[in-house]
C-alpha positions as CSV (number, residue, x, y, z in Angstrom):
1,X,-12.2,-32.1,37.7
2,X,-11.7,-29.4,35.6
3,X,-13.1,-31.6,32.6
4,X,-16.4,-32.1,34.7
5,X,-17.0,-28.6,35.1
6,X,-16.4,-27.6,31.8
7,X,-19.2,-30.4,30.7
8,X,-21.5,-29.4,32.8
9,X,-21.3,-25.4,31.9
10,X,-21.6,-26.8,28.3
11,X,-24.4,-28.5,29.0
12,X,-26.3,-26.1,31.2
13,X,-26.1,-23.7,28.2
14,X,-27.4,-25.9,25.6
15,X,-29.8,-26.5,27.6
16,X,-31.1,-23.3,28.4
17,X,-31.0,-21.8,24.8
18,X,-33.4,-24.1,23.6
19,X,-36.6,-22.6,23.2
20,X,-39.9,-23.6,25.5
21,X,-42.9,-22.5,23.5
22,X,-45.7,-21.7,25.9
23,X,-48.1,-19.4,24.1
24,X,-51.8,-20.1,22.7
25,X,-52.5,-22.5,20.1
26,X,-53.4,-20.2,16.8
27,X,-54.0,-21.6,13.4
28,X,-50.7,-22.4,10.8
29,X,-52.8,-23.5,8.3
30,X,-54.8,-26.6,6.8
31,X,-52.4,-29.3,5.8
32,X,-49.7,-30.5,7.3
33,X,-46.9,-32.0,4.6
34,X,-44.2,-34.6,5.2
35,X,-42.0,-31.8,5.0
36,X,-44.1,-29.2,6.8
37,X,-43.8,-31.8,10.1
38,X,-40.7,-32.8,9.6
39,X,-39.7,-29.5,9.9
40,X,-42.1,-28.4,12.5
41,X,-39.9,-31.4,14.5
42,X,-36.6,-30.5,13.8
43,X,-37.2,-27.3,15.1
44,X,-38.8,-28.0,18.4
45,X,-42.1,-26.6,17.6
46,X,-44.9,-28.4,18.5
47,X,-48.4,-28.8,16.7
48,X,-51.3,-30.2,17.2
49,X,-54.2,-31.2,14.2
50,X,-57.6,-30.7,15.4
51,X,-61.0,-30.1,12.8
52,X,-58.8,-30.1,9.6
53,X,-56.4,-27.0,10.7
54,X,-53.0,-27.4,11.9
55,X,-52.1,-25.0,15.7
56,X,-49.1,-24.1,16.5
57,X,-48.2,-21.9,19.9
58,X,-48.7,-18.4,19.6
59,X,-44.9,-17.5,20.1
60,X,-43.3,-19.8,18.2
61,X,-45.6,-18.0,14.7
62,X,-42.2,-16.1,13.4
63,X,-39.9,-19.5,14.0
64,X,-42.3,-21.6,11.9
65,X,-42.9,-19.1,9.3
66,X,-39.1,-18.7,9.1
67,X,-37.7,-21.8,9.0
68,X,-40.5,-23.8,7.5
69,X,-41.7,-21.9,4.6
């Protein structure tokens, strides 16, 4: 029992640090590499590819710029 509880706490916080990116779609730039979406993936971040540009949410700007640049 004591087990169970444990896993579930574990899991409720992994869970809830993960981040939900909710803001506006603004523009990363206007190519998207292997790498660049690889990264973008790895990180959670989602993207969309619309008229050449790549969008990313609004919020999630810093994470991008940090971790994929």
């Amino acid at each position: 029992m004591k087990k169970m509880m444990i896993m579930l706490v574990i899991t409720a916080t992994l869970s809830a640090c993960q981040p939900n990116y909710t803001g506006k779609y603004i523009v990363w730039g206007n190519t998207l590499s292997e790498n660049n979406k690889e990264c973008l993936k790895d990180n959670q971040i989602p993207y969309k590819k619309e008229n050449g540009n790549v969008y990313i949410p609004e919020d999630a700007f810093d994470a991008a710029i940090n971790t994929c640049s």
